[in-house]
C-alpha positions in Angstrom: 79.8 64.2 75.6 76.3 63.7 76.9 73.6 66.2 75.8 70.9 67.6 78.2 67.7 69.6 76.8 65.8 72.2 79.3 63.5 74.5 78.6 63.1 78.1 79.3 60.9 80.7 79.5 61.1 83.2 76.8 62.8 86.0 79.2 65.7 83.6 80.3 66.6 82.2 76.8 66.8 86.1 75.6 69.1 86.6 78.5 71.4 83.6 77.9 70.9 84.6 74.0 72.4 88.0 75.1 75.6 86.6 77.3 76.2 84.3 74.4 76.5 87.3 71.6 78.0 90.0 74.1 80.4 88.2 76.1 81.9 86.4 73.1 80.4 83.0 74.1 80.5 80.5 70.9 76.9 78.7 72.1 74.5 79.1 74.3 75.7 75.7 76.0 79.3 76.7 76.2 77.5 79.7 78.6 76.0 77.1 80.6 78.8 75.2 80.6 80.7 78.0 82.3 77.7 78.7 84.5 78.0 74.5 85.8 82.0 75.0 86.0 81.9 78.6 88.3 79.2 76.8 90.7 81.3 73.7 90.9 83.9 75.5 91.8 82.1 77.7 94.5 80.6 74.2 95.9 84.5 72.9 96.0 85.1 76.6 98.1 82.1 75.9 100.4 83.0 72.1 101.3 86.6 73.2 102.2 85.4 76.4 104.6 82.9 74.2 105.8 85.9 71.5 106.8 88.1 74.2 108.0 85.7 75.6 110.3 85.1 72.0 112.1 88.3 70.9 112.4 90.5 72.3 115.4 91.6 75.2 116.2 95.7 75.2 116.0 96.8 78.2 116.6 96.3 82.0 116.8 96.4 84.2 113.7 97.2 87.1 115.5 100.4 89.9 114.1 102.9 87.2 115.0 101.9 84.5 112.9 101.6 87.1 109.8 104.8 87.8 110.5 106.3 84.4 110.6 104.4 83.5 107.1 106.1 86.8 105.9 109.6 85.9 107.0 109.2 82.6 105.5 108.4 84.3 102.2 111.4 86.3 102.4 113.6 83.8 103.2 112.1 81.0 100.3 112.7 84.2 97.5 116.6 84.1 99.1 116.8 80.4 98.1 
């Protein structure tokens, strides 16, 4: 594991120093780790709207097509 110093002001290390001892955090760099892992995954989210909204439109989502996921559900749970 690679280590990577930063600095903070005095009012952000108090608040990470808070996180750490109220939400049961064992250091203050397993809270940042969380921090990297929950904007990583919020990047991954944003790259794969972004690709869904350019690529072509297939279809209508309108009631029908609810309904047809629905009935696929049902008949999957029958299997």
């Amino acid at each position: 594991m690679s280590t990577m110093n930063i600095s903070l002001p005095e009012a952000l290390k108090s608040f990470v120093d808070r996180q750490v001892r109220t939400r049961g955090y064992g250091s203050s760099s397993e809270y940042v780790r969380e921090l990297i892992r929950k904007e990583q995954d919020i990047q991954h989210l944003r790259d794969l709207l972004l690709e869904g909204a350019a690529s072509p439109v297939e279809g209508v989502a309108d009631k029908a097509f609810f309904e047809s996921l629905r009935e696929e559900i049902r008949e999957a749970k029958e299997e």
